[in-house]
C-alpha positions in Angstrom: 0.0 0.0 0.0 2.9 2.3 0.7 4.7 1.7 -2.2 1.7 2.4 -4.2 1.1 5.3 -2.9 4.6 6.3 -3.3 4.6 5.8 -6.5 1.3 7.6 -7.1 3.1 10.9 -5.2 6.3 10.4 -7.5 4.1 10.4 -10.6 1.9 13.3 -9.6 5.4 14.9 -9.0 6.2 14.5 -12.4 3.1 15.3 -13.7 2.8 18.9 -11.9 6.8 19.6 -13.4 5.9 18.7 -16.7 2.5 21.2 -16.4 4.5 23.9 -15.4 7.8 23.0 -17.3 5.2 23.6 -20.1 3.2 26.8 -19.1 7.1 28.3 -17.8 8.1 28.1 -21.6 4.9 29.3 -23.3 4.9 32.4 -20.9 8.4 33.0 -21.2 7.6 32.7 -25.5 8.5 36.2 -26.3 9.3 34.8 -30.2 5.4 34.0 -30.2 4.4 37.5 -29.3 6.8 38.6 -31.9 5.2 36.7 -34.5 1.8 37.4 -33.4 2.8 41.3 -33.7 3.3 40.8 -37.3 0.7 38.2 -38.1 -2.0 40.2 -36.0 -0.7 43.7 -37.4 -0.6 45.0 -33.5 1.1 47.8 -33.7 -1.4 49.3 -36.1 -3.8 48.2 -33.4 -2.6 50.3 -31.1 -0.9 52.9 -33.2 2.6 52.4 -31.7 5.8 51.7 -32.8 7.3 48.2 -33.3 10.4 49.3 -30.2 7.6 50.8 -28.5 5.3 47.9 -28.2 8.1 45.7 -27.4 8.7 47.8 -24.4 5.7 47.8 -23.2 5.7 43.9 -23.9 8.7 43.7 -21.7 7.8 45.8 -18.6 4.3 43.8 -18.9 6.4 40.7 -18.5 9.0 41.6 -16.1 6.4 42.3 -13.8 4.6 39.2 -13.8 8.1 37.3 -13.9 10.0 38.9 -11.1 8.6 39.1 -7.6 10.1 41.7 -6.6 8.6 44.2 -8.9 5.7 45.4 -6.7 4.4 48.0 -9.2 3.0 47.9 -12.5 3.8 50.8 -14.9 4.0 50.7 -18.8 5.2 53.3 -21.0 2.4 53.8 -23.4 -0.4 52.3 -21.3 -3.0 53.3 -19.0 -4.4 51.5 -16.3 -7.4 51.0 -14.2 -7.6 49.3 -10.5 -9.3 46.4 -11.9 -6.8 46.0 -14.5 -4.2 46.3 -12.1 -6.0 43.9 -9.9 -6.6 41.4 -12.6 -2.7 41.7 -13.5 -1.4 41.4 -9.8 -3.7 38.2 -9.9 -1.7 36.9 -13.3 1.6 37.7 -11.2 0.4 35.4 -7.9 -0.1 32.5 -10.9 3.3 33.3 -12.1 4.6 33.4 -9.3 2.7 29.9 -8.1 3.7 28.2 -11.3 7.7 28.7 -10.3 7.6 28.2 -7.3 6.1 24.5 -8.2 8.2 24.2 -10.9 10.8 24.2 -8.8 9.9 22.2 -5.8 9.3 19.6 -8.0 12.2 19.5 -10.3 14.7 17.7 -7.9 11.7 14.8 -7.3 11.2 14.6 -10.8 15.0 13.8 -12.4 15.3 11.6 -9.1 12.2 9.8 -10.1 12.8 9.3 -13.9 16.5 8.5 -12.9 15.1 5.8 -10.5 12.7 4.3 -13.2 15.4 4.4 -15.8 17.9 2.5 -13.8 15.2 0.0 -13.1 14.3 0.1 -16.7 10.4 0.5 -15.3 10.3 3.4 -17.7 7.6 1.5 -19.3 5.3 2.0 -16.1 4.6 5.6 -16.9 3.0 4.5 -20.1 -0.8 3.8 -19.2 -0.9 7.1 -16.7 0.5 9.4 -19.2 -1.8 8.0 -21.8 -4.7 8.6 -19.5 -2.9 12.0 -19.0 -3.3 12.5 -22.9 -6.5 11.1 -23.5 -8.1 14.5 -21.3 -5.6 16.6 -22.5 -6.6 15.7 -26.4 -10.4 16.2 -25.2 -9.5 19.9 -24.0 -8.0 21.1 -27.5 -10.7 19.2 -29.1 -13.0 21.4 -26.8 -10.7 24.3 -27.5 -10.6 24.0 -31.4 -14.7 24.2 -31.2 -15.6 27.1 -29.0 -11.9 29.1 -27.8 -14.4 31.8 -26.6 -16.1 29.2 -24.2 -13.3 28.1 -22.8 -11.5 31.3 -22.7 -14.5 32.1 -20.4 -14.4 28.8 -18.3 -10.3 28.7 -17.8 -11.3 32.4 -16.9 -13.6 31.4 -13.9 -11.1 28.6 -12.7 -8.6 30.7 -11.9 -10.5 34.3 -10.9 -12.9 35.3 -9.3 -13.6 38.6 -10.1 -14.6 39.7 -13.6 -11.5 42.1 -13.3 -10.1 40.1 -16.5 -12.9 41.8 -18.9 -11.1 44.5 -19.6 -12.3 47.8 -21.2 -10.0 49.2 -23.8 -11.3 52.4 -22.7 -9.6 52.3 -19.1 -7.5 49.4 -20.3 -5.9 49.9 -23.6 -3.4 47.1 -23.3 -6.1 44.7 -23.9 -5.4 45.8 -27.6 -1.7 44.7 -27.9 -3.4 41.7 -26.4 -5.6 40.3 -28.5 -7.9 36.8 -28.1 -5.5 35.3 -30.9 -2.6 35.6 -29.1 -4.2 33.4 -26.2 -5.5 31.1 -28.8 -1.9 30.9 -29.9 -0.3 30.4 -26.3 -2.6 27.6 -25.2 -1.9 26.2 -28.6 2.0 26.5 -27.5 1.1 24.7 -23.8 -0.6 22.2 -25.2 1.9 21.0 -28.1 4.7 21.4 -25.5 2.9 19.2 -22.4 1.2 16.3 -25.0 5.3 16.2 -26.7 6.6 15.9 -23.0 4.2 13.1 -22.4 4.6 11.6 -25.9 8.4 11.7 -25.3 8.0 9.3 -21.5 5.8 7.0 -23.6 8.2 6.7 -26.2 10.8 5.9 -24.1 8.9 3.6 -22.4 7.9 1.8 -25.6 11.6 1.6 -26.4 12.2 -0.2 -23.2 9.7 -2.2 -23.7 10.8 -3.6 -27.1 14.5 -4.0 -25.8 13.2 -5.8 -22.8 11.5 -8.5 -25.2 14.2 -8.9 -27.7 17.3 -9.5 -25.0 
């Protein structure tokens, strides 16, 4: 029983690293922004200059990256109390997604360096399948109504309606268009299902060397 249960912590463990292995890298994906800012035509969105909008990209992101940035002020942007609000509750997740990123990083590589020594690679298999199966039936969800679940992820993790922003009080809501989150989650996702793809595969692998020896 304790050895199951162990074994159920480790692989939660791993789970929770990958998940925020995956979110650290698409919210740290300043090449996507950058692409987006061309693709979406941004700047002519918001009538500012390439440099400019950058900047403002940047300060936007330092904020929510570094803890000890208390204050949020952009160059080119206004903003209201519930904008602020809204953004000092992005910077708690930020925040929340490091800090578990890194509590479980040490667990994980001792884990998966346990299982590959064992060669019990293969056990992670049926979980992470399970693991893709939901997360297949969320970009399936995703790919049919983005505004529904923008809405829904929306009212998981808030609970205010500071995040409906007005681009009246809010303007930066315009350099931040619905795409861009399309694109992000798009990002996540591709990262998380190749993470889990790539313990399966290995898995397989050991698998099929097991049977051959």
């Amino acid at each position: 029983m304790k050895v199951k249960l162990k074994n159920y912590l480790q692989f939660v463990m791993l789970l929770l690293f990958l998940l925020t292995l995956a979110i650290t890298l698409t919210i740290n994906a300043r090449w996507l922004y950058v692409i987006d800012v061309h693709s979406l035509e941004i700047t002519k969105i918001v009538d500012l200059s390439y440099s400019n909008l950058m900047k403002n990209y940047d300060e936007l992101m330092q904020y929510l990256n570094f803890f000890w940035i208390n204050s949020l002020k952009l160059s080119d942007f206004s903003s209201s109390v519930n904008g602020l609000l809204h953004f000092k509750e992005v910077k708690n997740l930020f925040q929340l997604n490091y800090l578990i990123l890194l509590l479980t990083s040490l667990p994980s590589f001792y884990y998966i360096g346990q299982l590959y020594r064992q060669k019990r690679i293969w056990t992670l298999i049926k979980p992470l399948t399970a693991v893709l199966v939901v997360l297949l039936s969320l970009v399936a969800t995703m790919a049919v109504a983005f505004n529904q679940f923008f809405i829904w992820f929306h009212e998981l993790f808030f609970n205010n309606d500071a995040w409906m922003f007005d681009p009246l009080t809010d303007p930066i809501i315009n350099a931040l268009p619905q795409d861009y989150f399309l694109h992000c989650f798009i990002l996540f996702f591709i990262l998380f299902i190749l993470f889990c793809f790539l313990f399966i595969r290995l898995g397989k692998r050991q698998l099929k060397k097991d049977i051959t020896v």
